[in-house]
Each structure stands twice: as structure tokens, then as C-alpha cells.
C-alpha positions in Angstrom: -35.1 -7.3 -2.4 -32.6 -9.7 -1.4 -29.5 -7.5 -0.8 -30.6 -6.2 2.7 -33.1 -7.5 5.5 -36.5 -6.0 4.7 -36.3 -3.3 7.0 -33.0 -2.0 6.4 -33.7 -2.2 2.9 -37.0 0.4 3.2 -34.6 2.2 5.5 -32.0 2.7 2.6 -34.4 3.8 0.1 -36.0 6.1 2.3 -32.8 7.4 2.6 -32.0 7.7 -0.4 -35.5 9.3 -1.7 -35.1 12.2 0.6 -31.2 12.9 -0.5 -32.4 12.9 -4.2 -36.0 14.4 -3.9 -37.9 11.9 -5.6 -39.3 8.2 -5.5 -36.8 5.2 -5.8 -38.3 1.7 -7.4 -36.3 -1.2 -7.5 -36.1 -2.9 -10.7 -33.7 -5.8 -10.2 -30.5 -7.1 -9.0 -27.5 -6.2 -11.5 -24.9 -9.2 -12.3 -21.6 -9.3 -10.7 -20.7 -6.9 -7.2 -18.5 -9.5 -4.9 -18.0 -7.0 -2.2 -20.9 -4.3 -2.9 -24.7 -5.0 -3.8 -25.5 -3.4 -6.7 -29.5 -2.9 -7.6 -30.7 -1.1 -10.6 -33.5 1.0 -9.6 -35.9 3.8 -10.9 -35.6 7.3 -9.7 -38.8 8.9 -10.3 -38.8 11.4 -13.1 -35.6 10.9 -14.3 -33.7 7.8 -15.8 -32.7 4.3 -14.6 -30.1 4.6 -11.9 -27.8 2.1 -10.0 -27.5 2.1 -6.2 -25.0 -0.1 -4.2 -24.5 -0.5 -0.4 -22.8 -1.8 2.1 -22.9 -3.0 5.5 -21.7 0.6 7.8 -18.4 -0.8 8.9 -17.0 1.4 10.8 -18.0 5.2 12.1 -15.7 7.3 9.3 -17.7 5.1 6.3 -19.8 8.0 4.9 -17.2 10.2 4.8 -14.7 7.9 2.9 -17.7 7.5 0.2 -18.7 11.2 0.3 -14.9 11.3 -0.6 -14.9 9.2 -3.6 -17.7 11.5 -4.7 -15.7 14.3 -4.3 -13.4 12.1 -7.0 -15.5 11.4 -8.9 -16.7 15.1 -9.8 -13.3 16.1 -10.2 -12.4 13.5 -12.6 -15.4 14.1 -14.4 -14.5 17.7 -15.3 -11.4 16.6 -17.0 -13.3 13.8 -18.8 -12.8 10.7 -17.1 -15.5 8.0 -18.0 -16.8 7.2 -15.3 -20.6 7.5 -14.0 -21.9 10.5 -12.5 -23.0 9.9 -8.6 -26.5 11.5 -8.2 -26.4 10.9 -4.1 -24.6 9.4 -1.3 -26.1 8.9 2.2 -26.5 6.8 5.2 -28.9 4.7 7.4 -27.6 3.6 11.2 -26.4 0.3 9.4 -25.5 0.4 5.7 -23.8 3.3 3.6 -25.4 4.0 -0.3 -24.6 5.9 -3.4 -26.9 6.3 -6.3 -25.2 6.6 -9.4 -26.2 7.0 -13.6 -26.6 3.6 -15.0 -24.7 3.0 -18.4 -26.1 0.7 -20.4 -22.8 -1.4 -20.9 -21.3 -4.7 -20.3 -18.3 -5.4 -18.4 -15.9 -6.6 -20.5 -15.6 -10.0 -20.6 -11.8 -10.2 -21.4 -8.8 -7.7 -21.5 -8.1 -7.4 -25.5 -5.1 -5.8 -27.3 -7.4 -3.2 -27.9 -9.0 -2.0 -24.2 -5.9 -2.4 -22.4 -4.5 0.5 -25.3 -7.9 2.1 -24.5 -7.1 1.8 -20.9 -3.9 3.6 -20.8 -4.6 6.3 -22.9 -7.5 6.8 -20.0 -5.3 6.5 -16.8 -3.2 9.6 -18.7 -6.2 11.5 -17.5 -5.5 10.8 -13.9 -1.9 12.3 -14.2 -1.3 15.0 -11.7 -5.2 14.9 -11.0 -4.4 13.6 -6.9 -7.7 15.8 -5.0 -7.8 13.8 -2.2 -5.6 13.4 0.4 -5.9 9.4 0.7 -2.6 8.2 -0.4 -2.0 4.9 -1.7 1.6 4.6 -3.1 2.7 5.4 0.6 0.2 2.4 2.0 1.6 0.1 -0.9 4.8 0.7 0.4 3.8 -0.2 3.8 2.5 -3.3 2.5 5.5 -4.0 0.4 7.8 -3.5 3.3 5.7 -4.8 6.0 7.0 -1.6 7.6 4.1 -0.2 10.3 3.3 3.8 9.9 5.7 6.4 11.2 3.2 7.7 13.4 0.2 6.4 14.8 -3.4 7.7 15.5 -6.0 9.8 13.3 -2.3 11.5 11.4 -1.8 8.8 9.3 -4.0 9.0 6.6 -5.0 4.9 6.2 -8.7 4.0 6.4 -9.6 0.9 8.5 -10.0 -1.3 5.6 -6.3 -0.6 4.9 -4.9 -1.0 8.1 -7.4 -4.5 8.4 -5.4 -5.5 5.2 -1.9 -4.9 6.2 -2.3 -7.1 9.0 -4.2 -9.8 7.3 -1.2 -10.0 4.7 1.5 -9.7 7.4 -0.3 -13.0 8.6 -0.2 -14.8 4.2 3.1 -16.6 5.1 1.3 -19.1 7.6 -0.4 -20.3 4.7 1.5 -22.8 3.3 5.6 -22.6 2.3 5.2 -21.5 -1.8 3.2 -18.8 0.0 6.1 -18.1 2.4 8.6 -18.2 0.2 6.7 -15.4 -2.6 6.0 -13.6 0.4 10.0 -13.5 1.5 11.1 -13.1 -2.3 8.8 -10.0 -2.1 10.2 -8.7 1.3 13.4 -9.0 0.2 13.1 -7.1 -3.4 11.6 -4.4 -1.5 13.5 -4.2 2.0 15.8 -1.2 1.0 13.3 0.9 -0.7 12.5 4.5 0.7 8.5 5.4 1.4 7.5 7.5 -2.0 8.1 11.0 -2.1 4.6 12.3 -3.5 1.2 10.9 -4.5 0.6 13.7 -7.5 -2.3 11.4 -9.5 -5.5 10.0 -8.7 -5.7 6.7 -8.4 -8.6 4.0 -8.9 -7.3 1.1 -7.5 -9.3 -1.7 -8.6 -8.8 -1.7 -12.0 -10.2 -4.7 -13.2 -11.5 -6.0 -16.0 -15.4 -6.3 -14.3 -15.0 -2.8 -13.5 -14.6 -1.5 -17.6 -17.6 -1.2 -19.4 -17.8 -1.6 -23.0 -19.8 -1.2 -26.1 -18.9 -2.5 -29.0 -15.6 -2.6 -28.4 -15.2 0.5 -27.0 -14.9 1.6 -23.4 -17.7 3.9 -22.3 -17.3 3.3 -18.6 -14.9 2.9 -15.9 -16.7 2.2 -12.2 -16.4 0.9 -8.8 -14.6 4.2 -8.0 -15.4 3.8 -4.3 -11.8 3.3 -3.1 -10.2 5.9 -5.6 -7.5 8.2 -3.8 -4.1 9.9 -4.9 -1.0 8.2 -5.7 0.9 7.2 -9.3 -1.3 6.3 -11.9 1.1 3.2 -12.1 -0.7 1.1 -9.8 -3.5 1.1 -12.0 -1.2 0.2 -14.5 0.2 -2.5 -12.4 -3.5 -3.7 -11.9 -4.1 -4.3 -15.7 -0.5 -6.2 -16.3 -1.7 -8.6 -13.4 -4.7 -9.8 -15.9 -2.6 -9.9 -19.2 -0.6 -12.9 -18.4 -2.0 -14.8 -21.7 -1.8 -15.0 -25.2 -2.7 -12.7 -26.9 -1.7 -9.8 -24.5 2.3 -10.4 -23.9 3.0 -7.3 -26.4 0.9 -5.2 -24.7 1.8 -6.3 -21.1 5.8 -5.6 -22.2 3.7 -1.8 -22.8 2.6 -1.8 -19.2 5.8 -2.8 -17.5 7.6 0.1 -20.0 5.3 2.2 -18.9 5.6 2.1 -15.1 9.0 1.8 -15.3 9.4 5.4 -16.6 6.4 6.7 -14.4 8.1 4.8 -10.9 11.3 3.1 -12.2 12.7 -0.1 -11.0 12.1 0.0 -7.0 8.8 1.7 -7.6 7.9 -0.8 -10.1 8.6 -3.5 -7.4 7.1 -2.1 -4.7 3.7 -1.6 -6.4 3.7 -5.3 -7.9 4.3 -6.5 -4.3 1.4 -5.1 -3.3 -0.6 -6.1 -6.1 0.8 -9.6 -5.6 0.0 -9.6 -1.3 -3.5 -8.5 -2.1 -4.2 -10.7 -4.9 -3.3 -13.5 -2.5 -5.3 -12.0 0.8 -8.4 -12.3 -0.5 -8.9 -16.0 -1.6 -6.8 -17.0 1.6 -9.2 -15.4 3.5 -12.0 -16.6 2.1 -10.4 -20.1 2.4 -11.0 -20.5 -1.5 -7.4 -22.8 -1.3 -7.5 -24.0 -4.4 -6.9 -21.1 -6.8 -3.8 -20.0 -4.8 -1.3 -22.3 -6.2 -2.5 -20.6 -9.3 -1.7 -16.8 -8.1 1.6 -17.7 -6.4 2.9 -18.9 -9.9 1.6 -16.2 -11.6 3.5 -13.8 -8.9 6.7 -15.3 -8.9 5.9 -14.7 -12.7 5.5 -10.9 -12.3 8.3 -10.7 -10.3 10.5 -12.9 -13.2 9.4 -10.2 -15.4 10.1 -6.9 -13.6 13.7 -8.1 -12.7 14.5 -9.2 -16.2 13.9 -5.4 -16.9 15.9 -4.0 -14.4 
């Protein structure tokens, strides 16, 4: 088992036997999982299962995934497809949930067809918000650059959020087509007020390795670890930033209609700003300098777009 040292490894699946009540064998590593480790694993008795886990960041980690549970079973009930989670625990070092495995591929390009199949799913998350982890409010501190009204254990920002909003606070050192998207973006959104509600739930990282499909069809939606409240839009903004090519311009001109009613114009902006700022974030800070010509082009793009509709 590659995805932990030995010993923290036997650790986790101890763990993880004694939340579910029953053996865990490891079958294999799945494909893909950047930031999480994802193994497909056996639970004893029952079907094949999927666990991932992470490092234990910071000291309010398992409650922020015994939160996306709580999501999860709430979105569930209302029929949104995404996999049941049958556990969630936590050694002294790494944080684990065990969820259903859907035997599905991710798919392996946005079509016509899923992104329509997409937005008829994020309806489901309209007025669904059951958590109060509010992301339109952070993507308007981003947006802004504006620091919270109040500091301390009030504002509801995890550390991963508040680690993010300084790292892009820091983009424009970068290089000067950096600086100068990073300005255009402070300046659409300088003058717009901090959102009045967060009424949906929200995934968040709506991307196109985190939809399964089946022949065509999407059976799964995952990576849910991160899901909060907010407007459905940004999820919507998260599927026009992967439609910029043929043949998905008709459907992307769907998208931006879309938002637009749900957030209108300054909404709109503020939530492709963000978008935009965290798109950029990670390569820069995994020095990977070479696609970010790319993403700064296809920003100043998005941003073309939105203000030709306003």
C-alpha cells in the first residue's frame, strides 16, 4: 500500500474496521485523486468500497469531513447522485471516509450532452444549503481581496480557505499578464457588496474527473468533501471554465444565461473571479509555470464573455 507509510496505513484501516464493524482488504489503488488518495478496498460481507485519506491537517479536520457527510445524506434524500458514505474517522495523523464504489468512469470530456445532464442535477441543490459553511461569502472575499469583518472562530472559513486567500493575495508577484488579470479582476469586482444569503448547497469542485458516467449517462457525482452552502452558480461557473472549445460554445452561452438569472451581473463576476484566482493558485504553487500562460488567456476570456453580457 503505497498511499501511506506502513504503519499509518494499518492504523487507518484499523480505524476504519472498527467504525464499520467488519474487515477492510485493499484491493488496489484507483486512477486519478491529485489531492486525496483513493484505494478501492473490500469491506467484509458487503460490496467493494472506496476509501480516501488525507494527511490530518489541522485539529478541526474530522469535523469538516463528518460535515460533508452530513451533506451528503441530505443530498441523498432529495436524489442527488452521489455515493453513499458508509464511515468517516480518524487516526492521530490522517482523516478517512469509506464510501460505495460505483462502477463508473470519469468522464473523459464535457459533451453537449453531460453538461445538459449536469444542470438539470445542480437544480437539485437549489435551496438545499444544510450546512452552515458558506462559500459565495468566501468567493467574495477572494474576489475583493477584502479580509473578514470579524476575526476568530465567528467567521465561518476553514483553514484551507483562509490558506487560499492569502496564497492568491500573493498571484500578482508572478509575472505581469498575471498582474494585470489579477487587477482587471479587482477592479470588476471592487464595488460589489458581500452576498446577502447562501440558500443552496454547493459542491465546489465540479469537474469533469469528479462526474462519473456510463454510457453516456451520469450515474455519479463525487469528491463531495468540500461541499457547503452558497448559489448553485458556482458550480455552474465551474463547468463554463471547462467548455471553452468546440463543440460546447452553445452550451457554455446556457451556463452564463443561467447564472446570470440565479446571481446577475456582479454576482456573475464575482464568482468567475474566484474561479479564475483559484484556477491560477494551484499550478503557481506548484511551480507547474508553463500551463499558466494558458489559464491567464483563457481568464481574460471568461471575463470578455461575462462583460459582453452585461
Amino acid at each position: 500500500m503505497d498511499l501511506w507509510p506502513p504503519h499509518a496505513g494499518a492504523k487507518v484501516l484499523d480505524d476504519v474496521a472498527s467504525v464499520v464493524g467488519a474487515e477492510v482488504t485493499l484491493l488496489g489503488r484507483l486512477p486519478g485523486g491529485l489531492h486525496v488518495g483513493a484505494m478501492r478496498v473490500q469491506v467484509a460481507g458487503r460490496a467493494n468500497a472506496v476509501l480516501k485519506t488525507v494527511p490530518r491537517a489541522h485539529p478541526n479536520h474530522l469535523d469538516e469531513t463528518l460535515r460533508a457527510q452530513r451533506v451528503v445524506e441530505h443530498m441523498r434524500r432529495r436524489g442527488y447522485p452521489t455515493p453513499a458514505w458508509l464511515g468517516v474517522g480518524a487516526t492521530a495523523t490522517h482523516v478517512w471516509h469509506l464510501m460505495d464504489f460505483v462502477d463508473a468512469a470519469p468522464v473523459p470530456e464535457l459533451t453537449p450532452s453531460v453538461v445538459e445532464q449536469l444542470m438539470e442535477i445542480i437544480e437539485l441543490q437549489a435551496g438545499q444549503a444544510s450546512e452552515p459553511y458558506d462559500h459565495w461569502s468566501y468567493a467574495w472575499r477572494v474576489a475583493t481581496g477584502q479580509e473578514p469583518a470579524v476575526a476568530g472562530p465567528d467567521v465561518n472559513e476553514t483553514p484551507e480557505q483562509s490558506f487560499l486567500r492569502q496564497s492568491i493575495a500573493g498571484l500578482s508577484g508572478h509575472s505581469s499578464v498575471v498582474s494585470a488579470l489579477v487587477e482587471r479582476l479587482r477592479l470588476v469586482c471592487a464595488d460589489v457588496p458581500p452576498p446577502p444569503e447562501a440558500p443552496d448547497m454547493v459542491h465546489t469542485d465540479l469537474n469533469p474527473s469528479n462526474v462519473l458516467v456510463r454510457d453516456g449517462a451520469v450515474v455519479a457525482v463525487v469528491d463531495i468533501g468540500n461541499a457547503g452552502s452558497g448559489t448553485r452558480a458556482t458550480d455552474l461557473i465551474n463547468l463554463v471554465w471547462f467548455t471553452f472549445q468546440d463543440p460546447l460554445d452553445g452550451v457554455r452561452r446556457r451556463l452564463w444565461t443561467r447564472i446570470l438569472d440565479l446571481v446577475g451581473w456582479e454576482g456573475a463576476a464575482v464568482l468567475a473571479a474566484t474561479q479564475i484566482l483559484h484556477m491560477l493558485e494551484f499550478p503557481i504553487r506548484q511551480r507547474r509555470h508553463d500551463v499558466v500562460p494558458g489559464l491567464v488567456m483563457r481568464g481574460q476570456r471568461a471575463l470578455d464573455e461575462l462583460n459582453a453580457l452585461r
